[in-house]
VOPAGU-2260 file (C-alpha; in pm, 1 decimal, decimal comma):
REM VOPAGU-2260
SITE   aa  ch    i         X         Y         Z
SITE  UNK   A    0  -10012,8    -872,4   10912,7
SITE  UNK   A    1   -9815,7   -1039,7   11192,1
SITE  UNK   A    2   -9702,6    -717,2   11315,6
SITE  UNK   A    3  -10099,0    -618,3   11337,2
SITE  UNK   A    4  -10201,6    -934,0   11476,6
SITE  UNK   A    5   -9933,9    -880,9   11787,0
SITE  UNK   A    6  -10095,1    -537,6   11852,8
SITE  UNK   A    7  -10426,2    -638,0   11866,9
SITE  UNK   A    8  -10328,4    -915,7   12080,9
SITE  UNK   A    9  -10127,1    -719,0   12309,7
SITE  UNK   A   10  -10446,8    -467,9   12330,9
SITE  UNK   A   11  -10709,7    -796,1   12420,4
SITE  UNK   A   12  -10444,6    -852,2   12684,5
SITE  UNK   A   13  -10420,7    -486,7   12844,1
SITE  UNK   A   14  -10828,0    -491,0   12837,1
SITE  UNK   A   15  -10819,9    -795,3   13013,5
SITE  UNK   A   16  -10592,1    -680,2   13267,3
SITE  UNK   A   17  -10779,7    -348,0   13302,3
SITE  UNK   A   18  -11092,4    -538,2   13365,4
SITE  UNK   A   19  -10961,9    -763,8   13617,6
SITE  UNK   A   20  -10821,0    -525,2   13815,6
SITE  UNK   A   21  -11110,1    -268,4   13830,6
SITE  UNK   A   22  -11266,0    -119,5   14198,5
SITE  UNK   A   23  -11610,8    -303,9   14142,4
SITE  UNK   A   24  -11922,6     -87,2   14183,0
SITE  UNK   A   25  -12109,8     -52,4   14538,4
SITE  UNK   A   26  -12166,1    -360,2   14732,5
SITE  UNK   A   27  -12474,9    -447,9   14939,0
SITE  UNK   A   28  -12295,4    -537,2   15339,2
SITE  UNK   A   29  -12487,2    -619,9   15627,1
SITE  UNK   A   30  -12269,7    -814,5   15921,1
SITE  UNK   A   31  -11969,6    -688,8   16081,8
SITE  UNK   A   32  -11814,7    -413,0   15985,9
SITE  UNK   A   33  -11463,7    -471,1   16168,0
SITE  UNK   A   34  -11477,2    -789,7   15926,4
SITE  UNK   A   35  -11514,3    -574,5   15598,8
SITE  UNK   A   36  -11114,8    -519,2   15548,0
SITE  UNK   A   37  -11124,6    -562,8   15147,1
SITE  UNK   A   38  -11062,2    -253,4   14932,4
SITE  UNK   A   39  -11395,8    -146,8   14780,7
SITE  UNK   A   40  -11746,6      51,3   14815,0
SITE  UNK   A   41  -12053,5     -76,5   15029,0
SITE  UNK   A   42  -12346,3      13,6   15119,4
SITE  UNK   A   43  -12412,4    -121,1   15525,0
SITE  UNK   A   44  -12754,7    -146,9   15601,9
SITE  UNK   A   45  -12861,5      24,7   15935,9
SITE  UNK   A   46  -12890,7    -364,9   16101,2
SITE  UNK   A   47  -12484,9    -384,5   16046,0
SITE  UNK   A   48  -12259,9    -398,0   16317,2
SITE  UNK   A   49  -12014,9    -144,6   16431,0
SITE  UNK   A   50  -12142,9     135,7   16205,0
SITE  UNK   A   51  -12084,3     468,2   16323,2
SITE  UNK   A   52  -12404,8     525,5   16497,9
SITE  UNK   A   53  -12704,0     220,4   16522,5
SITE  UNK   A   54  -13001,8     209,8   16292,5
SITE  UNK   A   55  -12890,7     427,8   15975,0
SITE  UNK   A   56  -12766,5     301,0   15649,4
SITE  UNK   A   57  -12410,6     399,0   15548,7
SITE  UNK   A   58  -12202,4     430,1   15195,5
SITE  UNK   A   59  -11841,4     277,4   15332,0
SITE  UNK   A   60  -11525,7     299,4   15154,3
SITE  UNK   A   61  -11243,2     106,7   15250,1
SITE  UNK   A   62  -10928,2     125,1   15184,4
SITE  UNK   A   63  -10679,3    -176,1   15321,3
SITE  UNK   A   64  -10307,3    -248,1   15269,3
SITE  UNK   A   65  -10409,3    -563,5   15465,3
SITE  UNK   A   66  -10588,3    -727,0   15720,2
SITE  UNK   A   67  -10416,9    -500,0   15951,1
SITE  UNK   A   68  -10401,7    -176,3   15797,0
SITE  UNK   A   69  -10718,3     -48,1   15688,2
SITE  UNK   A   70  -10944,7     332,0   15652,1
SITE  UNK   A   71  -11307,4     299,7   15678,2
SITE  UNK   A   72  -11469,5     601,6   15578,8
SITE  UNK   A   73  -11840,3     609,9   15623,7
SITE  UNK   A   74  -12113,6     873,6   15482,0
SITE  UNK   A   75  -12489,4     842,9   15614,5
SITE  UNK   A   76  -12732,6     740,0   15372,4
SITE  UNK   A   77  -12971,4    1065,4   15429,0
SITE  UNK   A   78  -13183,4    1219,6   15190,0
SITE  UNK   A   79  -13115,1    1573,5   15351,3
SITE  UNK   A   80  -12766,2    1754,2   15318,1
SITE  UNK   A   81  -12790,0    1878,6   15635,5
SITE  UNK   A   82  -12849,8    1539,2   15848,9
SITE  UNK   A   83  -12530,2    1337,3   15620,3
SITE  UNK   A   84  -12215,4    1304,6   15829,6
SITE  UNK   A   85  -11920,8    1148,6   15703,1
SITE  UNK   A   86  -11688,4     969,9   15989,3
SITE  UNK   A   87  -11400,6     767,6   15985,9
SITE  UNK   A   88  -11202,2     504,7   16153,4
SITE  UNK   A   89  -10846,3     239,9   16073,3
SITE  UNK   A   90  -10775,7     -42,5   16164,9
SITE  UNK   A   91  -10382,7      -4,2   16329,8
SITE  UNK   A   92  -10167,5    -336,3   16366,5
SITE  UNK   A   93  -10532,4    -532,4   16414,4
SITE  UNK   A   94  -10682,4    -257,8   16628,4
SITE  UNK   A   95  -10969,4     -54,8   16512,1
SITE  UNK   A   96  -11022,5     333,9   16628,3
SITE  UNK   A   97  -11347,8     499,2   16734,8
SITE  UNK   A   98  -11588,7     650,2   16487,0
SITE  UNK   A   99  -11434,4     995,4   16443,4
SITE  UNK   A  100  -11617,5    1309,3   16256,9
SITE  UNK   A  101  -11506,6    1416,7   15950,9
């Protein structure tokens, strides 16, 4: 019985740890976009700043080492195939890129 009470102990404990360290679903983002350096998915409304191109909504995914290292990858929120572009960007040693086609 002890031996069966360590397992299921050891498997609350690996849940727990699975849960806390989980890439949480889409966020809602409207501000700044040079200020969104956190790992994670967002959704940037079209009144957010320093989206690839003014006035449309975009899916972001960022991926950061840090404050200084970060991807931004950024898909238009379209409902047409033909008008979603997907463009990217980093952030290098504190200095972000230009908006660059995928």
């Amino acid at each position: 019985i002890t031996s069966l009470k360590n397992r299921v102990n050891t498997l609350e404990s690996n849940v727990s740890n699975l849960e806390n360290n989980k890439v949480n679903k889409t966020q809602s983002f409207s501000g700044d976009l040079n200020t969104c350096k956190t790992t994670g998915f967002y959704y940037a409304s079209g009144a957010s700043q320093n989206i690839p191109a003014n006035g449309y909504s975009y899916y972001v995914t960022v991926l950061a080492l840090n404050n200084d290292y970060v991807l931004q990858q950024a898909v238009r929120v379209t409902t047409t195939l033909a008008n979603m572009k997907m463009q990217q960007r980093q952030c290098y040693n504190g200095t972000w890129t230009a908006w660059q086609e995928v």
